[in-house]
DSSP file (Angstrom, degrees, kcal/mol; ACC not computed):
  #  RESIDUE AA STRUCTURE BP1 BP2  ACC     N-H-->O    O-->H-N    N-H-->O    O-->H-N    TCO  KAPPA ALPHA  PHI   PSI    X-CA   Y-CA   Z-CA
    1    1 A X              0   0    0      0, 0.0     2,-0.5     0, 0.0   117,-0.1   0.000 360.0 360.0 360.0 135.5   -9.2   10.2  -10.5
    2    2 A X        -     0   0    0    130,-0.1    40,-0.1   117,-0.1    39,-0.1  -0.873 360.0-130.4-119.5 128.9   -9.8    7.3  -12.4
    3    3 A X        -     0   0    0     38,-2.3    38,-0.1    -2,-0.5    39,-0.1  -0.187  23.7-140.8 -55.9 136.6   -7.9    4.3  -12.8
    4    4 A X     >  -     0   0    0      1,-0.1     4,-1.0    37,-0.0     5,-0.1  -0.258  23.6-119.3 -61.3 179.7   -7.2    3.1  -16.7
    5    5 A X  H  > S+     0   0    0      2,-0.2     4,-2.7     3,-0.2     5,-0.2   0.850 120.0  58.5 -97.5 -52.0   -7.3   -0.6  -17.6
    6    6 A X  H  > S+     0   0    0      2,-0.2     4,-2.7     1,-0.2    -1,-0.1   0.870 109.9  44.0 -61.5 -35.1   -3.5   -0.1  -18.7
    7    7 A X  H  > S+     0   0    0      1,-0.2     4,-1.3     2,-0.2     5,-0.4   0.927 114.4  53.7 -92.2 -50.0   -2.7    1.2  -14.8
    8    8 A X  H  X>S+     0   0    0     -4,-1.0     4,-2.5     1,-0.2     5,-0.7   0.932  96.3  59.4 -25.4 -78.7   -4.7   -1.7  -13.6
    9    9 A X  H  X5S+     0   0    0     -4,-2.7     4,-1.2     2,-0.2     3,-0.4   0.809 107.9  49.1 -13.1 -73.3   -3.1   -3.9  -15.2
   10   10 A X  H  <5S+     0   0    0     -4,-2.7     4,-0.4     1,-0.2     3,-0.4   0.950 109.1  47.7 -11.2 -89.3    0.2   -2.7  -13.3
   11   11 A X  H  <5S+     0   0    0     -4,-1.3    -1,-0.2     1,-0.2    -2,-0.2   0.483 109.1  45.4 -71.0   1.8   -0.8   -2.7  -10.3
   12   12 A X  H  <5S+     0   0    0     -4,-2.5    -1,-0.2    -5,-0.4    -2,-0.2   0.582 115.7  53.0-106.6 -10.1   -2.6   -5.9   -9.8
   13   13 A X  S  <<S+     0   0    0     -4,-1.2     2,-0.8    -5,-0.7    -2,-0.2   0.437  83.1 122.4-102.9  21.9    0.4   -7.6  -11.6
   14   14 A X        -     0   0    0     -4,-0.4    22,-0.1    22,-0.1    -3,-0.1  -0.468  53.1-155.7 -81.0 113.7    2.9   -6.0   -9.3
   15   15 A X  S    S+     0   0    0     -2,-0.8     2,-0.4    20,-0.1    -1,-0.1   0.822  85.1  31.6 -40.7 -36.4    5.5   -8.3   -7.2
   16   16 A X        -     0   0    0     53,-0.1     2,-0.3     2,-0.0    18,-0.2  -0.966  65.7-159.7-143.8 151.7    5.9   -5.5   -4.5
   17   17 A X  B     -A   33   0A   0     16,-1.7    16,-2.2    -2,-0.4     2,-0.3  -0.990  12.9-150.1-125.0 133.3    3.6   -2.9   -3.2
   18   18 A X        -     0   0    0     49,-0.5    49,-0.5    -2,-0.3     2,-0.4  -0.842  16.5-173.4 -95.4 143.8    5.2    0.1   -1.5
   19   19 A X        -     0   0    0     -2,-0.3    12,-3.5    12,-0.2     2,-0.3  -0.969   6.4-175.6-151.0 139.3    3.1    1.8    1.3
   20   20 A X  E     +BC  30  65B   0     45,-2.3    45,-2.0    -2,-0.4    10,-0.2  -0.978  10.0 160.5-149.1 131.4    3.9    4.7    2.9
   21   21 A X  E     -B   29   0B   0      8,-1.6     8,-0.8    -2,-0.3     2,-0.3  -0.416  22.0-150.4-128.7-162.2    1.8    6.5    6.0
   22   22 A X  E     -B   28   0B   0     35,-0.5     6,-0.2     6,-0.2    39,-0.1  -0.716  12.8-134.8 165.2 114.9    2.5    8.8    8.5
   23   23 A X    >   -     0   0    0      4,-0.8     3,-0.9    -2,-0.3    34,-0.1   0.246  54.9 -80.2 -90.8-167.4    0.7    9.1   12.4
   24   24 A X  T 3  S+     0   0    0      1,-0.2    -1,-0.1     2,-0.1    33,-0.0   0.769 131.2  68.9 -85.7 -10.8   -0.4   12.5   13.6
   25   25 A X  T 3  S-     0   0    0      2,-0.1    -1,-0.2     1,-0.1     3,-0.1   0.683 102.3-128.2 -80.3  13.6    3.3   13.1   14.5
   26   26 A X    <   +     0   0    0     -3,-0.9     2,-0.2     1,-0.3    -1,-0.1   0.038  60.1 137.9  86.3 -20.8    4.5   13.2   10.7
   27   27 A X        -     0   0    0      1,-0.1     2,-0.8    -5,-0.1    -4,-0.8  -0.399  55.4-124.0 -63.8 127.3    7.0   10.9   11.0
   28   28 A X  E     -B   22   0B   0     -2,-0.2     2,-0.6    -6,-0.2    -6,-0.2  -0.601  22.6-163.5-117.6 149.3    6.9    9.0    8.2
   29   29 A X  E     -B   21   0B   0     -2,-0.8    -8,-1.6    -8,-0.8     2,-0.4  -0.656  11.8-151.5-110.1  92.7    6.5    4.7    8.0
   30   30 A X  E     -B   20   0B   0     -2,-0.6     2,-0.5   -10,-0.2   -10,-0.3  -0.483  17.3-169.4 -77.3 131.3    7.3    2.5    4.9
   31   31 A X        -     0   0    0    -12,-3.5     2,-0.3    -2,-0.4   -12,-0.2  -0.938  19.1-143.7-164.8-173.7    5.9   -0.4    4.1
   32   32 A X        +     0   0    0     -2,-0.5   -14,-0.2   -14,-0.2     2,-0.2  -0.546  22.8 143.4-109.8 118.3    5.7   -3.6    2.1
   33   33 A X  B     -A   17   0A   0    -16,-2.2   -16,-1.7    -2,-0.3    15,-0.1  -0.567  34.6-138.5-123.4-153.4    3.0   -6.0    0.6
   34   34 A X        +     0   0    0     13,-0.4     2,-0.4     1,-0.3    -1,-0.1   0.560  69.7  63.8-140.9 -13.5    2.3   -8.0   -2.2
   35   35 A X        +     0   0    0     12,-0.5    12,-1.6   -18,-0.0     2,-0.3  -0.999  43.6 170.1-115.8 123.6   -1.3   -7.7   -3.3
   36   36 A X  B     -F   46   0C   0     -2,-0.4     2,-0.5    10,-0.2    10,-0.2  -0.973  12.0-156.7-109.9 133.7   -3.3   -5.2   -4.6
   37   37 A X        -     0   0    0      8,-1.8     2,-1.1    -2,-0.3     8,-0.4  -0.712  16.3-158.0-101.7 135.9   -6.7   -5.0   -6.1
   38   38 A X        +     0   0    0     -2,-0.5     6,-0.2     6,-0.2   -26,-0.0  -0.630  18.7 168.1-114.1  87.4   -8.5   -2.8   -8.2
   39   39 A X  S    S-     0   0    0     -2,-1.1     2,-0.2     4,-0.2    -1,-0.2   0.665  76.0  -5.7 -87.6 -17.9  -12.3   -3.5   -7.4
   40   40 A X  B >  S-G   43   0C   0      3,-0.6     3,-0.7    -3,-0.2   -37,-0.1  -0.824  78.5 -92.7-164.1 164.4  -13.2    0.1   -9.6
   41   41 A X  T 3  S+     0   0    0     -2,-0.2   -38,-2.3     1,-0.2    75,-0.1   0.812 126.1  44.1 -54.6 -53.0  -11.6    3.1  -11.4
   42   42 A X  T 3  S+     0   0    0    -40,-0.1    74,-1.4    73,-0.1     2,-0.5   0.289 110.3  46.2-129.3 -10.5  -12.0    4.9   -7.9
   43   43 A X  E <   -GH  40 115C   0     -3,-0.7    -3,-0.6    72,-0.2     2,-0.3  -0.967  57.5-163.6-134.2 139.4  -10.9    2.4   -5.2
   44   44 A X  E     - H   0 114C   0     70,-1.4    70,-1.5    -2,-0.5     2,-0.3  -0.753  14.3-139.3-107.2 165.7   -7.6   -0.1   -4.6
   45   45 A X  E     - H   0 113C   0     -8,-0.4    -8,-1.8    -2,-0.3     2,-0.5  -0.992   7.0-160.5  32.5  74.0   -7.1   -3.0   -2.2
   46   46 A X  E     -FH  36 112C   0     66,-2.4    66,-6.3    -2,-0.3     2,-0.4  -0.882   4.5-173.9-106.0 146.5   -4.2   -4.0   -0.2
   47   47 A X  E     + H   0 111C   0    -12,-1.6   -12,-0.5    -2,-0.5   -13,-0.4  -0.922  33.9 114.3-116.2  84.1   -4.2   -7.1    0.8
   48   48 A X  E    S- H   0 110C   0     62,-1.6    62,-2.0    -2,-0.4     2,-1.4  -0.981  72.6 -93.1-158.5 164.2   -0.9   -7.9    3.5
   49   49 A X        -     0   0    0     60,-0.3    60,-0.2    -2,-0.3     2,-0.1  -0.633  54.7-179.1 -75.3  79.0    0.7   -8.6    6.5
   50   50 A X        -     0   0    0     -2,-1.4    58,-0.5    58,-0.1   -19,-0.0  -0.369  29.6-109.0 -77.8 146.6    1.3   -4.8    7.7
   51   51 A X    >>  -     0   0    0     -2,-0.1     3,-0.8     1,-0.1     4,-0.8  -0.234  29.8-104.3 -71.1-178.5    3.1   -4.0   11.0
   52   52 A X  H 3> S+     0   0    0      1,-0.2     4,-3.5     2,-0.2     5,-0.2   0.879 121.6  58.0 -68.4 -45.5    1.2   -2.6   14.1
   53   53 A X  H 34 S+     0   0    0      2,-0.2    -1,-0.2     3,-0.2     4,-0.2   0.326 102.4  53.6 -77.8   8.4    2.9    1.1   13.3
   54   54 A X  H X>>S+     0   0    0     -3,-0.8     4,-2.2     2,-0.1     3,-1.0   0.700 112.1  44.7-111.8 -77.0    1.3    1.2    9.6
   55   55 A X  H >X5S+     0   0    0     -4,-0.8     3,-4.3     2,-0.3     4,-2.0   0.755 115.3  48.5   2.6 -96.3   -2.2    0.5   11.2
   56   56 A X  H 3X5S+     0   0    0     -4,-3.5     4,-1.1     1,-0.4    -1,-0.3   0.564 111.3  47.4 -37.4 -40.7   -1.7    3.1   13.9
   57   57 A X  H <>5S+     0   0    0     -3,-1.0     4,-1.6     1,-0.2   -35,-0.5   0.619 111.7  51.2 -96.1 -25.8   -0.6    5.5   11.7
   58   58 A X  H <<5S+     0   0    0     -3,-4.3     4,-0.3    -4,-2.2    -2,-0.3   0.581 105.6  55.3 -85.6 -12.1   -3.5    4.9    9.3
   59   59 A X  H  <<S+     0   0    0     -4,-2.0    -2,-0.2    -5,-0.6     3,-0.1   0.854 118.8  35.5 -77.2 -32.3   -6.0    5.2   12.1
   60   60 A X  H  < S+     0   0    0     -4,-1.1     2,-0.4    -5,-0.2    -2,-0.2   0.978 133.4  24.4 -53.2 -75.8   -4.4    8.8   12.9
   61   61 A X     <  -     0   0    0     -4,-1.6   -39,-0.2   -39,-0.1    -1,-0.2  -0.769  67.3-171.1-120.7  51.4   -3.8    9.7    9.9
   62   62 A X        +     0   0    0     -2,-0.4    -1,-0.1    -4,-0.3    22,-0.1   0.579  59.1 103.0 -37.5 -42.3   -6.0    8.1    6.5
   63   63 A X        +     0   0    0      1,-0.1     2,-0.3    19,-0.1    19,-0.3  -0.348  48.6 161.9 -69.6 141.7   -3.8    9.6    3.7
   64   64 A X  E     - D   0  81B   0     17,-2.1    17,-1.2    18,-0.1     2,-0.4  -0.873  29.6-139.2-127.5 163.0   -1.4    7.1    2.1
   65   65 A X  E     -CD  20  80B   0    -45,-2.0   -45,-2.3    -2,-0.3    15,-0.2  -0.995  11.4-163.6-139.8 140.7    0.6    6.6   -0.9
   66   66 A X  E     - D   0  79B   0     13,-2.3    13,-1.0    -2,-0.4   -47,-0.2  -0.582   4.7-172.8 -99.0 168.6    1.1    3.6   -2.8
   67   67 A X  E     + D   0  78B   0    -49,-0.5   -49,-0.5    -2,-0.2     2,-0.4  -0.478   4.9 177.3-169.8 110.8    3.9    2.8   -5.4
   68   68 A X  E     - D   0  77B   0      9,-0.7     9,-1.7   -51,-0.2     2,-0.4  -0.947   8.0-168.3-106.8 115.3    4.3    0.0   -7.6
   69   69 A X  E     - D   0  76B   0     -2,-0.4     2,-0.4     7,-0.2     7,-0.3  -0.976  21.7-143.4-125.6 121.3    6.9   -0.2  -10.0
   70   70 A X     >  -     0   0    0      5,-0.9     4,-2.1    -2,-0.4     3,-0.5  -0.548  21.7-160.8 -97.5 127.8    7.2   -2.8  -12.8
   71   71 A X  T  4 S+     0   0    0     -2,-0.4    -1,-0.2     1,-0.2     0, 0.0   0.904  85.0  68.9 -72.6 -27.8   11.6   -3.6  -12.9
   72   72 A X  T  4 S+     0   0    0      1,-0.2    -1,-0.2     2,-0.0    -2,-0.0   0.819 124.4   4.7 -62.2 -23.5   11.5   -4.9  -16.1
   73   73 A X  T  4 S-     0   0    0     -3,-0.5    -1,-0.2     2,-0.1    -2,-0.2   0.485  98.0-125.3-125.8  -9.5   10.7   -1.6  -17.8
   74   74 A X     <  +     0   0    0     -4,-2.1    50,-0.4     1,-0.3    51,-0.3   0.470  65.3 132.4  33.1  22.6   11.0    0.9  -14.4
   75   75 A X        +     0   0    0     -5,-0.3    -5,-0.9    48,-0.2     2,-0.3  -0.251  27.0 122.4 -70.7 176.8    7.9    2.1  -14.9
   76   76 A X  E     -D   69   0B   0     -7,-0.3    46,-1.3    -3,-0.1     2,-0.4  -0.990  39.2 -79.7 166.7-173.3    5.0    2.6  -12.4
   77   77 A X  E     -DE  68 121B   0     -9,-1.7    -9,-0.7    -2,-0.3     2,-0.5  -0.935   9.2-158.9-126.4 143.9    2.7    4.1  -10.7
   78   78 A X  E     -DE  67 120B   0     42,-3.3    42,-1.4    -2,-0.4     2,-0.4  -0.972  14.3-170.2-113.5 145.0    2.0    6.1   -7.8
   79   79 A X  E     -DE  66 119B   0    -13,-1.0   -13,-2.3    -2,-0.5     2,-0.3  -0.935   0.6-171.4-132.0 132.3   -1.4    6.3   -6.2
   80   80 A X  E     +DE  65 118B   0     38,-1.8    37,-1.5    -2,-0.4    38,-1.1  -0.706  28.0 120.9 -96.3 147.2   -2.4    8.8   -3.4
   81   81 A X  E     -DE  64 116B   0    -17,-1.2   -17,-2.1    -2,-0.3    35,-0.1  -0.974  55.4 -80.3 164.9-170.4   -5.8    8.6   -1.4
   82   82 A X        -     0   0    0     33,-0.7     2,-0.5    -2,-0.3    33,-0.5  -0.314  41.3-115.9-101.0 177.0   -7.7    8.2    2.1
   83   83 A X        -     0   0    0     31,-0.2    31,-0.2   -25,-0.1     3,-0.1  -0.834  29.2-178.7-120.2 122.9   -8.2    4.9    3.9
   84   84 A X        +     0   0    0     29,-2.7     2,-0.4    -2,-0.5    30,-0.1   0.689  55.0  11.2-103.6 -29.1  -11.6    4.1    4.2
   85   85 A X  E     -I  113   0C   0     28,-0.7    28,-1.5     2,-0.1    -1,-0.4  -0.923  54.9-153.4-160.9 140.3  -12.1    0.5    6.2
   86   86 A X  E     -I  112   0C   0     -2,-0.4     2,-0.4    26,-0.3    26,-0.2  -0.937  14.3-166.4  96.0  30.7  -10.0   -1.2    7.8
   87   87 A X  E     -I  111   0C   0     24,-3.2    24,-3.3    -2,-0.3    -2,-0.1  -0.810  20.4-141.7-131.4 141.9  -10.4   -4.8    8.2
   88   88 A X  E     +I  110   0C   0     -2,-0.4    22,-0.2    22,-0.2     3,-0.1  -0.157  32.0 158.9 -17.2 121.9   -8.9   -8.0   10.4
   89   89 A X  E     -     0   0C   0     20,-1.1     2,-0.2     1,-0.6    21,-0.2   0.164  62.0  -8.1-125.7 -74.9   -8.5  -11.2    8.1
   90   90 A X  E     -I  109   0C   0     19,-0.6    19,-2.2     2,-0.0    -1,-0.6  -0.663  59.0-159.1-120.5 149.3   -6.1  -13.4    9.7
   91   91 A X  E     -I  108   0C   0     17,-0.2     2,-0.7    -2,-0.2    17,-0.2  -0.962   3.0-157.7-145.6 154.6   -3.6  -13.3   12.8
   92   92 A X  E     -I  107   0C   0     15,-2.4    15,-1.4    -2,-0.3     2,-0.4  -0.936  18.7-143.0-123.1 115.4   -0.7  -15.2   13.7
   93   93 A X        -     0   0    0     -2,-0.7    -1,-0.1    13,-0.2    15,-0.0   0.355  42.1-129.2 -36.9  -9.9    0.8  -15.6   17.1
   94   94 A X        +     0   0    0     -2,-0.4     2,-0.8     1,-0.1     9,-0.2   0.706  52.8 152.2  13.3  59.7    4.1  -15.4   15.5
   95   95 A X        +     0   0    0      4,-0.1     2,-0.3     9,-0.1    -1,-0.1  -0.812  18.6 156.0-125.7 117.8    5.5  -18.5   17.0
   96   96 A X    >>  -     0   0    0     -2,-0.8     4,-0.9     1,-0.1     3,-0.9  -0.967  44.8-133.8-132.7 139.2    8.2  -20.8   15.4
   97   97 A X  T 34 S+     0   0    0     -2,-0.3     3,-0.3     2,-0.3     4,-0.1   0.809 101.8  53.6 -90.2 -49.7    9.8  -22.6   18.5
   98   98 A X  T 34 S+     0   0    0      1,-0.3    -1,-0.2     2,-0.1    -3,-0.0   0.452 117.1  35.8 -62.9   1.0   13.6  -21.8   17.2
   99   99 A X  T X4 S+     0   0    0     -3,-0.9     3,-4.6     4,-0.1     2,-2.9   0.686  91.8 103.6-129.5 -49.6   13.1  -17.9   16.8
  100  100 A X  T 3< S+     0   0    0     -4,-0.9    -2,-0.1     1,-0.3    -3,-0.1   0.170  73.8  55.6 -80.1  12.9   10.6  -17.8   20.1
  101  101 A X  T 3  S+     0   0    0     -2,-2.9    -1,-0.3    -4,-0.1     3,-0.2   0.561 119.7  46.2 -92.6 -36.9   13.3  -16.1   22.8
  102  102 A X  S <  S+     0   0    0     -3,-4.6     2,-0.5     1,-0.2    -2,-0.2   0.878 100.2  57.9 -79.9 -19.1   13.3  -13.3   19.6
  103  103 A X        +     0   0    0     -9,-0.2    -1,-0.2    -4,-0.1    -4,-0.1  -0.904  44.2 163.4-135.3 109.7   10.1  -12.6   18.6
  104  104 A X        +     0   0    0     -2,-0.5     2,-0.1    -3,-0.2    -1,-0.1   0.160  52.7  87.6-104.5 -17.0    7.8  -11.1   21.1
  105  105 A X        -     0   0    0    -11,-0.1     2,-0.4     0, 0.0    -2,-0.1  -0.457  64.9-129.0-106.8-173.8    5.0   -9.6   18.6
  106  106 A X        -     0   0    0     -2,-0.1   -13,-0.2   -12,-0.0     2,-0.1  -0.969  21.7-150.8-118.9 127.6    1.5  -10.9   16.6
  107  107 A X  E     - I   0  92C   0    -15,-1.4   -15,-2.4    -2,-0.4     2,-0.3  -0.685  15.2-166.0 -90.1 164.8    1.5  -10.2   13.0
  108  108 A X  E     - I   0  91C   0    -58,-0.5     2,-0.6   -17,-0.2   -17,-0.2  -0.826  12.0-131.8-143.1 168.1   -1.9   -9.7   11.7
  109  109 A X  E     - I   0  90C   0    -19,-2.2   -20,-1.1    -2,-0.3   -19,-0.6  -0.984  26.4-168.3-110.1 126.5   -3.1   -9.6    8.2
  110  110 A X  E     -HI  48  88C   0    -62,-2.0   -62,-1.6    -2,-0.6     2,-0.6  -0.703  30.3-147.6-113.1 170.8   -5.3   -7.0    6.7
  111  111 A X  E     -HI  47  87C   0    -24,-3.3   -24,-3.2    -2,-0.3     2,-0.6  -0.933  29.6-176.6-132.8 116.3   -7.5   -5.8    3.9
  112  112 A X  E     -HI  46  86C   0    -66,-6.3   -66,-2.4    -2,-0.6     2,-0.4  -0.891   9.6-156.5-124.3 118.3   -7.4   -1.9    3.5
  113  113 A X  E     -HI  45  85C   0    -28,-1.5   -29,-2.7    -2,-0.6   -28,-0.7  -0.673  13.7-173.2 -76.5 123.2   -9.3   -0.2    1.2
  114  114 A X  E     -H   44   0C   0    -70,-1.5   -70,-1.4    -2,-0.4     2,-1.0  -0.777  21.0-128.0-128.1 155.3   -8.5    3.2   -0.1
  115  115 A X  E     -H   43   0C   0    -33,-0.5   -33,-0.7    -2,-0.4   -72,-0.2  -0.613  22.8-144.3 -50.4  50.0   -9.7    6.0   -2.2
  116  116 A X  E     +E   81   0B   0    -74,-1.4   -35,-0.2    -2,-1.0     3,-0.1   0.130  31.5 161.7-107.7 159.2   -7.8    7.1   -4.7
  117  117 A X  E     +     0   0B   0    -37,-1.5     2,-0.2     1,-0.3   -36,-0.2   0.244  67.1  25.8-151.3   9.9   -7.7   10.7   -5.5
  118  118 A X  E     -E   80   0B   0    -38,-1.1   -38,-1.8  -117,-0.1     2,-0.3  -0.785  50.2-161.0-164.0 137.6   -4.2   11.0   -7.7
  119  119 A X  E     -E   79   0B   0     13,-0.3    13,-3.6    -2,-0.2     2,-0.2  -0.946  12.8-171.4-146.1 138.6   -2.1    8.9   -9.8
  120  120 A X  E     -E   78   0B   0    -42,-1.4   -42,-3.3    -2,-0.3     2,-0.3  -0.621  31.4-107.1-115.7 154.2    1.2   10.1  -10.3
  121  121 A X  E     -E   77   0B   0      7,-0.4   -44,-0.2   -44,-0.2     2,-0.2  -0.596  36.6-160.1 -61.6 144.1    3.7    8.4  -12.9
  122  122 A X        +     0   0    0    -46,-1.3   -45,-0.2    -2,-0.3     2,-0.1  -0.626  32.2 121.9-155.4  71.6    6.5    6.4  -10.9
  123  123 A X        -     0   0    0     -2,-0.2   -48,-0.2     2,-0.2   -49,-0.1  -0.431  67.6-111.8-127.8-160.7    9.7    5.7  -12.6
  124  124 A X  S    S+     0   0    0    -50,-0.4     3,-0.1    -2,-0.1   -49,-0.1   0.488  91.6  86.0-102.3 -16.6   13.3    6.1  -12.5
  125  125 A X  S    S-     0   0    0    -51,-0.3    -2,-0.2     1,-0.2     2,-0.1  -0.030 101.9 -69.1 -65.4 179.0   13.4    8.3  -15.5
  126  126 A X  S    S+     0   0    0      2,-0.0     2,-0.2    -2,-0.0    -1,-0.2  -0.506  72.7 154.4 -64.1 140.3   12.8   12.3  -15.4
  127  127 A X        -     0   0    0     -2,-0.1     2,-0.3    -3,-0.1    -5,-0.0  -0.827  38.0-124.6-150.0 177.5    9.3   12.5  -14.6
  128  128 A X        -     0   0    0     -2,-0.2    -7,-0.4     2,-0.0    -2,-0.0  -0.920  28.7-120.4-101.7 150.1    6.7   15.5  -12.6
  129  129 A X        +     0   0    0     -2,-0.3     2,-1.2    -9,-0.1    -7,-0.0   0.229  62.9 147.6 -66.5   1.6    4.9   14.7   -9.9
  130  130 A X        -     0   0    0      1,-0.1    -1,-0.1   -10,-0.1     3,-0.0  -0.305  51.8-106.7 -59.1  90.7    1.9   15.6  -11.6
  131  131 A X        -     0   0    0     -2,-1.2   -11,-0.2     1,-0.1     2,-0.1   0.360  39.2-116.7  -3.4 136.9   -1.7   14.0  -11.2
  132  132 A X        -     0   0    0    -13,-3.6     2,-0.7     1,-0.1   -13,-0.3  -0.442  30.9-109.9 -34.6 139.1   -2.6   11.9  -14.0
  133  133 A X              0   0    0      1,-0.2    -1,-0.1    -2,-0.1    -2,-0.0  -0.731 360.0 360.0 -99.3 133.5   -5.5   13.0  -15.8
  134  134 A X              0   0    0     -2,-0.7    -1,-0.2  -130,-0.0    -2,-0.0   0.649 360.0 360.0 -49.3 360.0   -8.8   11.1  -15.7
């Protein structure tokens, strides 16, 4: 599948990124950025502070789905694909001294590159779930 310039557009000027994965037990784990990149028609970019269990579950598991939705107009996109890499950028001890009896983990930041291999329309209107066509 190949992105358009029109769904580019979208998705790199999207406020929220939706991510949703799913480990080798099925259960499945939303969650939330704020950047994505569109480096070619054939690949995206998230760029975020993902929890430990989004990771894990893309190290199981590759396939993801993405979903960016613009509010002004409630259009969007969905994009489906693999994980290919994986990578570290930043991590933060998570310690601010008023919170530090609560919070026990390290958030980490990453940069995950995916594949894409469908985009689906992703609104609030009547829609099918049906691939886009390149």
């Amino acid at each position: 599948m190949k992105i358009s310039e029109s769904i580019k557009k979208l998705l790199e000027k999207a406020d929220i990124i939706y991510v949703s994965t799913s480990g080798k037990d099925g259960i499945p784990h939303l969650a939330i950025g704020e950047k994505i990149a569109v480096p070619d028609s054939g690949h995206v970019i998230l760029d975020a502070w993902f929890c430990v269990k989004t990771v894990e579950n893309l190290a199981a598991n590759p396939a993801i789905a993405i979903a960016v939705i613009d509010m002004s107009t409630k259009d969007g996109f969905q994009v489906i694909g693999n994980v290919e890499k994986i990578e570290d950028k930043m991590m933060m001890d998570g310690f601010v001294p008023e919170l530090e009896e609560k919070w026990t983990g390290i958030s980490t930041g990453y940069k995950i590159s995916v594949t894409v291999s469908h985009v689906m329309k992703f609104t609030t209107e009547a829609h099918s779930d049906l691939p886009l066509s390149s």
